[in-house]
C-alpha positions as CSV (number, residue, x, y, z in Angstrom):
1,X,-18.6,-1.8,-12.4
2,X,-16.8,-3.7,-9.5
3,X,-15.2,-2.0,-7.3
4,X,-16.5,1.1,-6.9
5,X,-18.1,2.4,-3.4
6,X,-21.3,0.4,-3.4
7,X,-20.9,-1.3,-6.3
8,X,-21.3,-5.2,-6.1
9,X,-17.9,-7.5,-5.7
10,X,-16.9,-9.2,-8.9
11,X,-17.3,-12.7,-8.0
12,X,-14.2,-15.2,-7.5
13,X,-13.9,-16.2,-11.0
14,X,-13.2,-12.9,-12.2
15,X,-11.5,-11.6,-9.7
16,X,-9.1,-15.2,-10.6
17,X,-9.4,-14.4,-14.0
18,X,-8.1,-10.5,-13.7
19,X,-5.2,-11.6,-11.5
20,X,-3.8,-13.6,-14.0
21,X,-4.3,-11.5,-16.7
22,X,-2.2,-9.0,-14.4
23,X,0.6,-11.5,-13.7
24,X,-0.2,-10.9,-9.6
25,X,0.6,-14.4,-7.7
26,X,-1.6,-15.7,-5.5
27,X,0.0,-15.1,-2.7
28,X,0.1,-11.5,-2.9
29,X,-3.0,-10.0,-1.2
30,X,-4.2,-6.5,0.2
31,X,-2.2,-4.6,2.1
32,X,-2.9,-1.2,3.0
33,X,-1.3,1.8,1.6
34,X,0.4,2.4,5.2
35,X,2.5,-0.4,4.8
36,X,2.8,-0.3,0.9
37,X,4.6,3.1,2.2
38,X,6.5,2.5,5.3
39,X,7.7,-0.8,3.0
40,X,9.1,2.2,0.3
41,X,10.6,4.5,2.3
42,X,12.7,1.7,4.3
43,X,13.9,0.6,0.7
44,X,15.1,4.6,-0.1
45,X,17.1,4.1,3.0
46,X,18.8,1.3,2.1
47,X,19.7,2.7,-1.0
48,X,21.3,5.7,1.6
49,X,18.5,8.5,0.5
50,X,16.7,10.0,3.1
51,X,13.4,12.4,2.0
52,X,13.6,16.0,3.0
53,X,9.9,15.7,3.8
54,X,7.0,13.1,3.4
55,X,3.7,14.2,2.7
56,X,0.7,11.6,3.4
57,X,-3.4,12.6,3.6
58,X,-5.7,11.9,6.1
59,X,-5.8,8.4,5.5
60,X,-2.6,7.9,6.8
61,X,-2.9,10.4,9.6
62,X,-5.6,8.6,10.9
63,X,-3.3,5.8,11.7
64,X,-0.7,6.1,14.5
65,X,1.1,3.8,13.7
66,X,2.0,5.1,10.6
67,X,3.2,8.6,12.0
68,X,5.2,7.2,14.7
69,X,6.7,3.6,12.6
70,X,9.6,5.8,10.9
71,X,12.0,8.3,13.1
72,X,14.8,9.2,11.0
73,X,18.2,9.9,13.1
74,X,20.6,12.4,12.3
């Protein structure tokens, strides 16, 4: 099983082969959930919603970046 903490990398041909079966473009590559999330709470604010609270684990309160990227006026 690829993937999986210490298991080996699928080599390129799968990994080509699973993308297209997926429909993901080649252009689209890792990004990490930090900005995956920053990316979705800046589209609820255009939409004019604003979350009471947001709730992330330690993997994004490891990063500072992430705490600090959104302050949300009044």
């Amino acid at each position: 099983m690829a993937g999986g903490a210490g298991a080996p990398c699928e080599d390129a041909e799968e990994t080509a082969e699973r993308r297209v079966r997926a429909q993901v473009p080649d252009t689209v590559r890792h990004r990490p959930k930090r900005e995956l999330a920053l990316e979705m709470i800046d589209e609820l604010a255009t939409w004019g919603h604003r979350p009471p609270v947001l709730v992330a684990d330690a993997g994004y309160g490891e990063v500072g970046l992430f705490r600090t990227a959104r302050t949300w006026s009044r």
